[in-house]
Structures are given as structure tokens and as C-alpha cells.
N, CA, C and O atoms as CSV, one atom per row, in Angstrom:
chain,resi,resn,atom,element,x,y,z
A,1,UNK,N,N,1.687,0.648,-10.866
A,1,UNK,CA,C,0.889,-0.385,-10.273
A,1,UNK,C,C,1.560,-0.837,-8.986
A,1,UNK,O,O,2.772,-1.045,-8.954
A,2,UNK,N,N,0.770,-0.990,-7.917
A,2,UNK,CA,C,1.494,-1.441,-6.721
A,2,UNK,C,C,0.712,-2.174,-6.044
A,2,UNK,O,O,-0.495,-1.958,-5.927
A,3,UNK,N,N,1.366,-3.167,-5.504
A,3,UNK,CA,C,0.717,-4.562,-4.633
A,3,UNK,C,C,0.928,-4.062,-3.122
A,3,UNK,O,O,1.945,-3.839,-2.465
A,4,UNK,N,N,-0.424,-3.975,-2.838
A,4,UNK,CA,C,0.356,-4.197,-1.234
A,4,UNK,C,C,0.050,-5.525,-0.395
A,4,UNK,O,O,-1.024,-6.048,-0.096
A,5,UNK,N,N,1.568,-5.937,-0.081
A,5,UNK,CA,C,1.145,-7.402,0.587
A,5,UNK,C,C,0.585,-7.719,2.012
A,5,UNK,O,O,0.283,-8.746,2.619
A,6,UNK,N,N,0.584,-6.323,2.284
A,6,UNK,CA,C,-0.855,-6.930,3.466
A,6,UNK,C,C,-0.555,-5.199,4.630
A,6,UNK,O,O,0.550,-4.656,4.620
A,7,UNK,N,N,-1.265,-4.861,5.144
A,7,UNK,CA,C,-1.049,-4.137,6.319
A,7,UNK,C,C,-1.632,-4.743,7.940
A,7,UNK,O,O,-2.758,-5.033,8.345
A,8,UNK,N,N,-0.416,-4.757,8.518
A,8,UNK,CA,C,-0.705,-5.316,9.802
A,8,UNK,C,C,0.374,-4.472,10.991
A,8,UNK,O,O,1.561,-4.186,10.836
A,9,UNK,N,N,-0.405,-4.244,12.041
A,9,UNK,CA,C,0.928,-3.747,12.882
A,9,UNK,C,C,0.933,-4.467,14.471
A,9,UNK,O,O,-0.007,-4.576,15.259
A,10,UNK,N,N,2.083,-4.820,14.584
A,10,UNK,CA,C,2.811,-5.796,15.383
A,10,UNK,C,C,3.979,-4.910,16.144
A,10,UNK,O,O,4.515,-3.894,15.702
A,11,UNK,N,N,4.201,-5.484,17.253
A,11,UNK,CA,C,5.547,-4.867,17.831
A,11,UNK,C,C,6.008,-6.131,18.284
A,11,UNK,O,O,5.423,-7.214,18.296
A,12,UNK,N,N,7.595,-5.696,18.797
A,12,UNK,CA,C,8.590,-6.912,19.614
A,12,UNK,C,C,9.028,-5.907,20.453
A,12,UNK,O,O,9.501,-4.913,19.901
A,13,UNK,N,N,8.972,-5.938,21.843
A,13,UNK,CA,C,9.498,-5.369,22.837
A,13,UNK,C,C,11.148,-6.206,23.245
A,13,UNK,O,O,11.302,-7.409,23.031
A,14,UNK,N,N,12.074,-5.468,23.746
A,14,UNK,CA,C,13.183,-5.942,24.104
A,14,UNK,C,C,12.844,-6.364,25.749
A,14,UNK,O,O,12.099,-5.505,26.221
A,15,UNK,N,N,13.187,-7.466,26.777
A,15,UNK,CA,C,13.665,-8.743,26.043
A,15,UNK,C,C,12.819,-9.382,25.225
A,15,UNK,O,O,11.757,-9.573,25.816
A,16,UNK,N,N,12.810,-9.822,24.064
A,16,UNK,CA,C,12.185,-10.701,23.408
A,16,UNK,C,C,12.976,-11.896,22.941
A,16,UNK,O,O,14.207,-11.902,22.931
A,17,UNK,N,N,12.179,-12.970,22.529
A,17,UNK,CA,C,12.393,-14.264,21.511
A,17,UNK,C,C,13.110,-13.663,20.131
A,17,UNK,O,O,13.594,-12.553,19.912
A,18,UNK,N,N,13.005,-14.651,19.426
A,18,UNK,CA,C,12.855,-14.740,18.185
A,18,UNK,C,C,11.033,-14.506,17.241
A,18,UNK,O,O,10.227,-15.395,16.965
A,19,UNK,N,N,10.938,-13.157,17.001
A,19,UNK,CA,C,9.889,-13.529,16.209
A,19,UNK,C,C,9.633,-12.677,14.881
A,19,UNK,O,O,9.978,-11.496,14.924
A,20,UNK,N,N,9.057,-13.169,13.702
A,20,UNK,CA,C,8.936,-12.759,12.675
A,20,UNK,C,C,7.611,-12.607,12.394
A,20,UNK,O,O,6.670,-13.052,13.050
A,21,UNK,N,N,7.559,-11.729,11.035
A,21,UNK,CA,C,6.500,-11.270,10.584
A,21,UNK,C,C,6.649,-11.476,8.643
A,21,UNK,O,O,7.293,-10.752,7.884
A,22,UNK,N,N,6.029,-12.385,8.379
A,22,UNK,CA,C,6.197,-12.423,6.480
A,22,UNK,C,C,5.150,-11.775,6.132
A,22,UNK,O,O,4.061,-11.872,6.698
A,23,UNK,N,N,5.481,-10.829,4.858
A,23,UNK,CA,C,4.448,-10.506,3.819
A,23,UNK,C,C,4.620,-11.070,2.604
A,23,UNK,O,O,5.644,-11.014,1.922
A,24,UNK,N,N,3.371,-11.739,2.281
A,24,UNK,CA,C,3.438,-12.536,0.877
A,24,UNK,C,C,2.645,-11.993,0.477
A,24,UNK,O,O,1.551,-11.703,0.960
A,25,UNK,N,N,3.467,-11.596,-1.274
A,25,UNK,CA,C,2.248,-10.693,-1.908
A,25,UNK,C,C,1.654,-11.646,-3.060
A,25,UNK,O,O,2.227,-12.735,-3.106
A,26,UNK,N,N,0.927,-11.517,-3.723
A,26,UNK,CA,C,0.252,-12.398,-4.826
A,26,UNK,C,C,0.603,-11.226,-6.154
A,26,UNK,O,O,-0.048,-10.182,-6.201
A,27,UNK,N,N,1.267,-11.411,-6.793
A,27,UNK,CA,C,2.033,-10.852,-8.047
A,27,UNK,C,C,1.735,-11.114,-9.427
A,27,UNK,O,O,2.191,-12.100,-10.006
A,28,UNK,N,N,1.052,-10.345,-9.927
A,28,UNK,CA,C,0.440,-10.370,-11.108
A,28,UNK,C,C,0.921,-10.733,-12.168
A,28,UNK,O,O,0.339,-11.521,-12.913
A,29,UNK,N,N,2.001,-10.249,-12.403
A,29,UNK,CA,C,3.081,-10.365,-13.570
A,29,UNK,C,C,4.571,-10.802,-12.836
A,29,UNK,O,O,4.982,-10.564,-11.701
A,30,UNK,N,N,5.328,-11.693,-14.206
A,30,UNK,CA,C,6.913,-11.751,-13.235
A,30,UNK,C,C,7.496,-10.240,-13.878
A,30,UNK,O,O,6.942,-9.474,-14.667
A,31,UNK,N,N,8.739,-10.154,-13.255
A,31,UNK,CA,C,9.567,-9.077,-14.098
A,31,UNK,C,C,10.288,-8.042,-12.843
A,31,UNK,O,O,10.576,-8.710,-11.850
A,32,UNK,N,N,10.569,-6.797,-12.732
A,32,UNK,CA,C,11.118,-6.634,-11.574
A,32,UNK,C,C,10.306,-5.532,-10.885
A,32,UNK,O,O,9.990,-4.564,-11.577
A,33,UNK,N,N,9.816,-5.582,-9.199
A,33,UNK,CA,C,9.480,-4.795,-8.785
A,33,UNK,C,C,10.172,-4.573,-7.551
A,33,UNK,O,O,10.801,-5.433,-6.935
A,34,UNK,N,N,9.946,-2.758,-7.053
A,34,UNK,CA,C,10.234,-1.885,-6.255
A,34,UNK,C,C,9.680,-2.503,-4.898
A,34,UNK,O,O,8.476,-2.247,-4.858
A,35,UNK,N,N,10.177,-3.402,-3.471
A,35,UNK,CA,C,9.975,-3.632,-2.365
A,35,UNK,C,C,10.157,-2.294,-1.347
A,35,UNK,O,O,11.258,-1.768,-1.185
A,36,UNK,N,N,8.947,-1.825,-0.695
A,36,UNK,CA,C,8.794,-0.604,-0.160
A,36,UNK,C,C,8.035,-1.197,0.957
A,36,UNK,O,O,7.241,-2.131,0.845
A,37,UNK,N,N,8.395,-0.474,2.228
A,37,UNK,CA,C,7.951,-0.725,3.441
A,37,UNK,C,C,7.527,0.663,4.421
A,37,UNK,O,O,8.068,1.750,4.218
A,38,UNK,N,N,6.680,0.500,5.302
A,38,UNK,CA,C,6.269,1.690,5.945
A,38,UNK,C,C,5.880,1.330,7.709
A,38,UNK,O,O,5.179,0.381,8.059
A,39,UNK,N,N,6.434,2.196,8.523
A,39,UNK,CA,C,6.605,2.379,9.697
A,39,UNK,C,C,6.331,3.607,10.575
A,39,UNK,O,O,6.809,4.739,10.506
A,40,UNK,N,N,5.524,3.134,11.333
A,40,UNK,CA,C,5.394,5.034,12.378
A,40,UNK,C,C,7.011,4.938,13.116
A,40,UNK,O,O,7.493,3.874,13.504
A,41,UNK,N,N,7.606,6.080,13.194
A,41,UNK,CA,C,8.828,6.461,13.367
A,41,UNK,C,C,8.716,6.711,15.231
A,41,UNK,O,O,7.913,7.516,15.701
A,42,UNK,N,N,9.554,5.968,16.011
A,42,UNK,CA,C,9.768,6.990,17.424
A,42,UNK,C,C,11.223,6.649,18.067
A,42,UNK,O,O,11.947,5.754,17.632
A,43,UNK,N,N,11.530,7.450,19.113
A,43,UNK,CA,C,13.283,7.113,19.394
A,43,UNK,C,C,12.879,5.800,20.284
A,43,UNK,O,O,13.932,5.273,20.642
A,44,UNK,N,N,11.955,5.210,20.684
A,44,UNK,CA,C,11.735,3.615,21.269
A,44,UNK,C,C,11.672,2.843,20.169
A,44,UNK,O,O,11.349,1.683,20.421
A,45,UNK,N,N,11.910,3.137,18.809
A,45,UNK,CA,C,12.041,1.831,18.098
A,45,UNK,C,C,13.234,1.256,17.566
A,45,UNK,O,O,14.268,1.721,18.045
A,46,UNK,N,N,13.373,0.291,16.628
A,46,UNK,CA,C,14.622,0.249,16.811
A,46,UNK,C,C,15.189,0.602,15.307
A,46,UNK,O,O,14.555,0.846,14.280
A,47,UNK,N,N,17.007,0.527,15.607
A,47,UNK,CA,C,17.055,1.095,14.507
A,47,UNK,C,C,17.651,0.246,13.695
A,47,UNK,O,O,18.273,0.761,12.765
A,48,UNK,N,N,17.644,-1.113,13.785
A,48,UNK,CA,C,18.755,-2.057,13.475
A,48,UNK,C,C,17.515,-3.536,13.247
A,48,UNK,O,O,17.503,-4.685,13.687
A,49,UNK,N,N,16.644,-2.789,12.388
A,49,UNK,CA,C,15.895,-4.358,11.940
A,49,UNK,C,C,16.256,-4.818,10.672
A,49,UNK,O,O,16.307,-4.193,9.613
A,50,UNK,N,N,16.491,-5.950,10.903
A,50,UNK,CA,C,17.067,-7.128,9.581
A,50,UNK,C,C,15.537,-7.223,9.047
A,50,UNK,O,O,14.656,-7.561,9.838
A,51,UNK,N,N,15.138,-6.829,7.273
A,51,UNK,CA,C,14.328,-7.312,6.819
A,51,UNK,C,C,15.151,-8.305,5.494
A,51,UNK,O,O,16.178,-8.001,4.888
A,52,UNK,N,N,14.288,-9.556,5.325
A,52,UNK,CA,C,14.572,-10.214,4.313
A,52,UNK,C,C,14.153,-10.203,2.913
A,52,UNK,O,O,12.932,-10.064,2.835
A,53,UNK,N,N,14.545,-10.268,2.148
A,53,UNK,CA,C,13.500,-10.120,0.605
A,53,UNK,C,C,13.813,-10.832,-0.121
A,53,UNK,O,O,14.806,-10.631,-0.820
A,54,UNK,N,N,12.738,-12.410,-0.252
A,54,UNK,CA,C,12.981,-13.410,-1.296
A,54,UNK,C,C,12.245,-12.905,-2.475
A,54,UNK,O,O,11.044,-12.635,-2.493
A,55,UNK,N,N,13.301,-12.776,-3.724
A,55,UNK,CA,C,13.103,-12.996,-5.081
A,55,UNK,C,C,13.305,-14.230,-5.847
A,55,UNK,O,O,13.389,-15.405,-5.491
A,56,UNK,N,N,13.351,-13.752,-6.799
A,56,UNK,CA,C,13.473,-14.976,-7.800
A,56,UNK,C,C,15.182,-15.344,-7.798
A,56,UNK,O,O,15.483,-16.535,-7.887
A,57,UNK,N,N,15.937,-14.637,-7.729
A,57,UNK,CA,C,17.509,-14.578,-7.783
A,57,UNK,C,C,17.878,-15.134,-6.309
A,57,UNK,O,O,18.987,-15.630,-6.115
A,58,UNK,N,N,16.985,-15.044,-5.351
A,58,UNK,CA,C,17.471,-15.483,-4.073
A,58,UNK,C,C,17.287,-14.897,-2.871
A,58,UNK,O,O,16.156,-15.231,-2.519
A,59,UNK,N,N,17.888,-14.048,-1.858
A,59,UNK,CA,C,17.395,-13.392,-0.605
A,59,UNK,C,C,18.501,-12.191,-0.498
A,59,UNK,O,O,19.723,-12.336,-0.487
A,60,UNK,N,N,17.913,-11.218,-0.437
A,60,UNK,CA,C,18.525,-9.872,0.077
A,60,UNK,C,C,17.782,-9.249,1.368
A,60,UNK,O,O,16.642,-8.842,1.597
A,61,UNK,N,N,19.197,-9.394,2.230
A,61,UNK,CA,C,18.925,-8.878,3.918
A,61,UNK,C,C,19.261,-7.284,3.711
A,61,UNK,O,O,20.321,-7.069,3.125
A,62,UNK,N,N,18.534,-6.197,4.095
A,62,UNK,CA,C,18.305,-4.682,4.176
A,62,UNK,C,C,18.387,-4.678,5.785
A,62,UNK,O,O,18.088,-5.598,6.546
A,63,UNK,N,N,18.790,-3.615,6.044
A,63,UNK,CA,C,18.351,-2.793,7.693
A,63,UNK,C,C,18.052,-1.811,7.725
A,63,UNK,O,O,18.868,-0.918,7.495
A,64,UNK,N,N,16.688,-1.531,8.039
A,64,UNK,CA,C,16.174,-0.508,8.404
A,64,UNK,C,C,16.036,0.397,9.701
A,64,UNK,O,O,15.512,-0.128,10.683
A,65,UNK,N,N,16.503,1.836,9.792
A,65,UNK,CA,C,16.103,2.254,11.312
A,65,UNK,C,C,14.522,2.778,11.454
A,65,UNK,O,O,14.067,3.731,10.820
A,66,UNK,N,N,14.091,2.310,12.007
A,66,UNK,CA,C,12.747,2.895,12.036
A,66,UNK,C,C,12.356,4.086,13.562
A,66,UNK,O,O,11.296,4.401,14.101
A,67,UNK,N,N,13.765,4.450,13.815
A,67,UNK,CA,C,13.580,5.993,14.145
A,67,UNK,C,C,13.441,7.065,13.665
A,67,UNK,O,O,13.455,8.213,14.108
A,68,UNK,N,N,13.262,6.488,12.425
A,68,UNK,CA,C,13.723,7.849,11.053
A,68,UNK,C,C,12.153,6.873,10.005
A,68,UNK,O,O,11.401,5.904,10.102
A,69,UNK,N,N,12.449,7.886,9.210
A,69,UNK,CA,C,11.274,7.814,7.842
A,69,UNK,C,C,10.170,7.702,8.341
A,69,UNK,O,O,9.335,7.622,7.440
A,70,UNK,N,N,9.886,7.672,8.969
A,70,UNK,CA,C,7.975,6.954,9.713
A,70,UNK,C,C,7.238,8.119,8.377
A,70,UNK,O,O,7.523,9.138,7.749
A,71,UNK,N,N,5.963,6.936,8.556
A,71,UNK,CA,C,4.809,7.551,7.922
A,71,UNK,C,C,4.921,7.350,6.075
A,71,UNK,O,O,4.022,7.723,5.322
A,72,UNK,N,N,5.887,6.856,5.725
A,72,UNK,CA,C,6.184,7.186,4.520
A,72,UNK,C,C,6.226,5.853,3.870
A,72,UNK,O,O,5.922,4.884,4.566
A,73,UNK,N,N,6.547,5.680,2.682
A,73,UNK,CA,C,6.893,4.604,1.282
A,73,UNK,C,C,8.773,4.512,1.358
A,73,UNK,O,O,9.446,5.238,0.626
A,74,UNK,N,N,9.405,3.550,2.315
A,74,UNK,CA,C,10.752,3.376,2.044
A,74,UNK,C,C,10.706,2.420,1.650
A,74,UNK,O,O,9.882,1.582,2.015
A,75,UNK,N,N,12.024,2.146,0.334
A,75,UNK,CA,C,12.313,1.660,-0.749
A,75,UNK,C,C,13.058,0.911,0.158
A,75,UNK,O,O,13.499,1.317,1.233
A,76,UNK,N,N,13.211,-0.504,-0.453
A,76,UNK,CA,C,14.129,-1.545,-0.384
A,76,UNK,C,C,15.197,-1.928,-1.192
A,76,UNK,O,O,16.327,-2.355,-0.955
A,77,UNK,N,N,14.517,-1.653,-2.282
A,77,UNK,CA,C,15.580,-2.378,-3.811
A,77,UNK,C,C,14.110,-2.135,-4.958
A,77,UNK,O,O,12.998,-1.618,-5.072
A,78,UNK,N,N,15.054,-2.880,-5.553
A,78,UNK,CA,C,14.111,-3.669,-6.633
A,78,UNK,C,C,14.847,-4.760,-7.052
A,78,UNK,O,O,16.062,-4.924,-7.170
A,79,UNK,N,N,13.600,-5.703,-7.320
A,79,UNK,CA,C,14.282,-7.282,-7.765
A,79,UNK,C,C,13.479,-7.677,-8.579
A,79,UNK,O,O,12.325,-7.267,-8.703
A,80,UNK,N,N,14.089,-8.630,-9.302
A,80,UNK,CA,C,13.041,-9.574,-9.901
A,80,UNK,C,C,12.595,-10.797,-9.816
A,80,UNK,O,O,13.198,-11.871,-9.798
A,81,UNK,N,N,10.937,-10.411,-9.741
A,81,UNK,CA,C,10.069,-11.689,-8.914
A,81,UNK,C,C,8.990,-12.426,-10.734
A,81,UNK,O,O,8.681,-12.147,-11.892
A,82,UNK,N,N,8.903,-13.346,-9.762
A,82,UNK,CA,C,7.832,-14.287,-10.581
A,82,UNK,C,C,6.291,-13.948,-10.355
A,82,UNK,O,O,5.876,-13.375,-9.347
A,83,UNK,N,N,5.477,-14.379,-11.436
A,83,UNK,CA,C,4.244,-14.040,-11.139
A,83,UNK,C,C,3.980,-15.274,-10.099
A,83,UNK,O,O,4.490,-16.394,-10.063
A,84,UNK,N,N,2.715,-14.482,-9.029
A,84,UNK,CA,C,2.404,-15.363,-8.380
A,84,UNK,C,C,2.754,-15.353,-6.479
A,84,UNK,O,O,2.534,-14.260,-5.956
A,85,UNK,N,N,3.098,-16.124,-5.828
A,85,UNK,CA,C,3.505,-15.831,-4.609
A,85,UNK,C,C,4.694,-16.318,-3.660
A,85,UNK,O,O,4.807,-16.703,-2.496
A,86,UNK,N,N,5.482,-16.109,-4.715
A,86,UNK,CA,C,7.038,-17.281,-4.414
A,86,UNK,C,C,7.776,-16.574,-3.403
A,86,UNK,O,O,8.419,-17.072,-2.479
A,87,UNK,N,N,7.498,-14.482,-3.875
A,87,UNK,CA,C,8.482,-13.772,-3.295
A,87,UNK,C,C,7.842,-13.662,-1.940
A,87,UNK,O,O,6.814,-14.159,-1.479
A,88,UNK,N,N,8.945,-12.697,-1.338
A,88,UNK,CA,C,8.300,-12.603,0.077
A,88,UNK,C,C,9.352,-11.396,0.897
A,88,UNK,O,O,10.515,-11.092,0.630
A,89,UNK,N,N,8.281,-10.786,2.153
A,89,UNK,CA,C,8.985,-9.850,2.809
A,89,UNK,C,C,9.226,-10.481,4.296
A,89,UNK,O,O,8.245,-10.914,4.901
A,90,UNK,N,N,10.681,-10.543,4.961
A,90,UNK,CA,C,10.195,-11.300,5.725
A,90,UNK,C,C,10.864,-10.401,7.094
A,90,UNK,O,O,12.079,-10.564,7.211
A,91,UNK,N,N,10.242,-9.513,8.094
A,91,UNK,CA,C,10.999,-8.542,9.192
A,91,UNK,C,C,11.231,-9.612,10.326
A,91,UNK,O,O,10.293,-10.409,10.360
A,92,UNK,N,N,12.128,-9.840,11.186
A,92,UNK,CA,C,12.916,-9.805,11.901
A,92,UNK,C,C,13.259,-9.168,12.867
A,92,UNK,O,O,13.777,-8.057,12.757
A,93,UNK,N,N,13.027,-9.776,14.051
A,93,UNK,CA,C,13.285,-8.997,15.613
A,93,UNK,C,C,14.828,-9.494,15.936
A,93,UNK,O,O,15.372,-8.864,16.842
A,94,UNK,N,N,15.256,-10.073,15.593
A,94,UNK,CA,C,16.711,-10.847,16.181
A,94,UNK,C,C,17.953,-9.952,16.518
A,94,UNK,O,O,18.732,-9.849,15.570
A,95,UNK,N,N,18.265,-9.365,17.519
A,95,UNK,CA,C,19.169,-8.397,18.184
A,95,UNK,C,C,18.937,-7.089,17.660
A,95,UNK,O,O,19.889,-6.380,17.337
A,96,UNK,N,N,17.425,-6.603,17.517
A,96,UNK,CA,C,17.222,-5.412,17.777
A,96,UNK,C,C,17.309,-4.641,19.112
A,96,UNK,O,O,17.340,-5.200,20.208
A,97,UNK,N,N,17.348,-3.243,18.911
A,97,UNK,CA,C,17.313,-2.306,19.897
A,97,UNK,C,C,16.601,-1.554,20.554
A,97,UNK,O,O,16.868,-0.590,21.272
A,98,UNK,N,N,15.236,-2.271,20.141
A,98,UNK,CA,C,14.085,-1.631,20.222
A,98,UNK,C,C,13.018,-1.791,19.662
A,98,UNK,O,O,13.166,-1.932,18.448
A,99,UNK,N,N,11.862,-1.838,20.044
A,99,UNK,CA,C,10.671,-2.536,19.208
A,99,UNK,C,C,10.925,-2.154,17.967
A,99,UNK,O,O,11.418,-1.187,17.386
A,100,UNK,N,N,10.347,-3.402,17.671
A,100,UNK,CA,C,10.117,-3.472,16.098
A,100,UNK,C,C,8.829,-3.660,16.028
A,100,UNK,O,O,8.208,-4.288,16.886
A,101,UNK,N,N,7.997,-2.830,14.399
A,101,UNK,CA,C,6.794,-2.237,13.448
A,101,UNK,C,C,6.792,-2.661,12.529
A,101,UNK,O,O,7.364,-1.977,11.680
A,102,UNK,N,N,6.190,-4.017,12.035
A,102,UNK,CA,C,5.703,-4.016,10.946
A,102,UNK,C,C,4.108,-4.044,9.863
A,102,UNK,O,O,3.351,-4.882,9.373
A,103,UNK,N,N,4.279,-2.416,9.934
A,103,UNK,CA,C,2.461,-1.925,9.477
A,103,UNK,C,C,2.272,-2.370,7.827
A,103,UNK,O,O,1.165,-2.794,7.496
A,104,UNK,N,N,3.329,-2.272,6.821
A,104,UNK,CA,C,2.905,-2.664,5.831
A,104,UNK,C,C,4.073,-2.594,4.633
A,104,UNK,O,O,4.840,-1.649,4.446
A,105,UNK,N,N,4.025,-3.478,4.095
A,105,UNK,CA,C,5.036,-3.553,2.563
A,105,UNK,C,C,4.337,-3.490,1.472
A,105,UNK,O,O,3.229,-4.027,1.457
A,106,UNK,N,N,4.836,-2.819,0.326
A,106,UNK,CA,C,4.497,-3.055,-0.913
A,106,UNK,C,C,4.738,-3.390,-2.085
A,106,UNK,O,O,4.767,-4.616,-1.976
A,107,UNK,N,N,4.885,-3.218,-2.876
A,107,UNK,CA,C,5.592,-4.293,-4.004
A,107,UNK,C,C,5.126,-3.180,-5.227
A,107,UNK,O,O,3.921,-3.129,-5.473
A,108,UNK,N,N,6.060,-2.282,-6.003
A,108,UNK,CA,C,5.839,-1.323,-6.641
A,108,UNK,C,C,6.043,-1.636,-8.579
A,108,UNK,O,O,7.197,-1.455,-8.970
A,109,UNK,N,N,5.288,-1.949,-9.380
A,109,UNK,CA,C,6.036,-2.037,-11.001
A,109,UNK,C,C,7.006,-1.494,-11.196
A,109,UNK,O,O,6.771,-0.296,-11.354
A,110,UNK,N,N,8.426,-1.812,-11.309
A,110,UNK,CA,C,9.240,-0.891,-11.509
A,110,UNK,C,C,9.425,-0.535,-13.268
A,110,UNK,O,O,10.193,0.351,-13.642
């Protein structure tokens, strides 16, 4: 079973601000699921994005290069969330190297 918490695609060009992008998923059951994210891959993006992932236990920061994997289902972890919409995906432009993509996360039954 897999949630997807939303598909949207956004970029941050360098120089940029500060800006973010949250996916909140609406979660059927608590217990622990697989956080998976997906990106078109090119050597203009960057490879050094801070994503955040609030669970129920608290926040785990991942970095992803998104010069690599494009097109695909990359895994984050797995954690355990509550039913409902507490958890959250949250990407991050803050001293990247290159635009940042965020087309879509998902939230997998593990």
C-alpha cells in the first residue's frame, strides 16, 4: 500500500533565498512506513539537498543528489508514523549546488 503525498514540481535556481517545499501525507494507519522520493536526474541539479522527515519519534535530515537516480522510487528510511497527518516531508534549498526538484514523495507500508 502506498500514499503518495502529493506530486508537484518546483525548482530553486542558485542565487536563491531560503525556500521549501512540504509534503503532508494523510496516513491511514499508524505503524511504520517506507519515505520514498522521486526526481528527474541532470548534472544542473544539485547534489546536496537536505530533505527533512517528521515522524512520530521526531525528525530525520537525509541528502539526496539528484544528479543520480532520476525517474525512479528513492528510499529514505522507514519510520514510524501515526495515523493521520502529523508526519511530513519537508525538501530544502539551503546551500545547495544547484537547482533543486521536488516532483513527488511517497509513503510506502512497510
Amino acid at each position: 500500500m502506498a500514499t503518495t503525498a502529493g506530486t508537484t514540481s518546483t525548482t530553486a535556481t542558485p542565487p536563491k533565498g531560503v525556500n521549501r517545499l512540504r509534503f503532508r501525507p494523510t496516513l491511514p494507519a499508524s505503524g511504520s512506513w517506507t519515505v520514498q522520493m522521486r526526481w528527474t536526474a541532470d548534472p544542473n541539479r544539485a547534489s546536496n539537498v537536505p530533505v527533512d522527515i517528521a515522524y512520530s519519534g521526531g525528525v530525520a535530515t537525509r541528502t539526496v543528489d539528484q544528479r543520480q537516480s532520476g525517474g525512479q522510487w528513492v528510499p529514505l528510511g522507514t519510520y514510524p508514523f501515526t495515523a493521520g497527518t502529523e508526519g511530513s516531508v519537508l525538501i530544502r534549498t539551503e546551500d545547495t549546488d544547484g537547482h533543486v526538484i521536488a516532483d513527488a514523495v511517497r509513503f510506502v507500508r512497510a
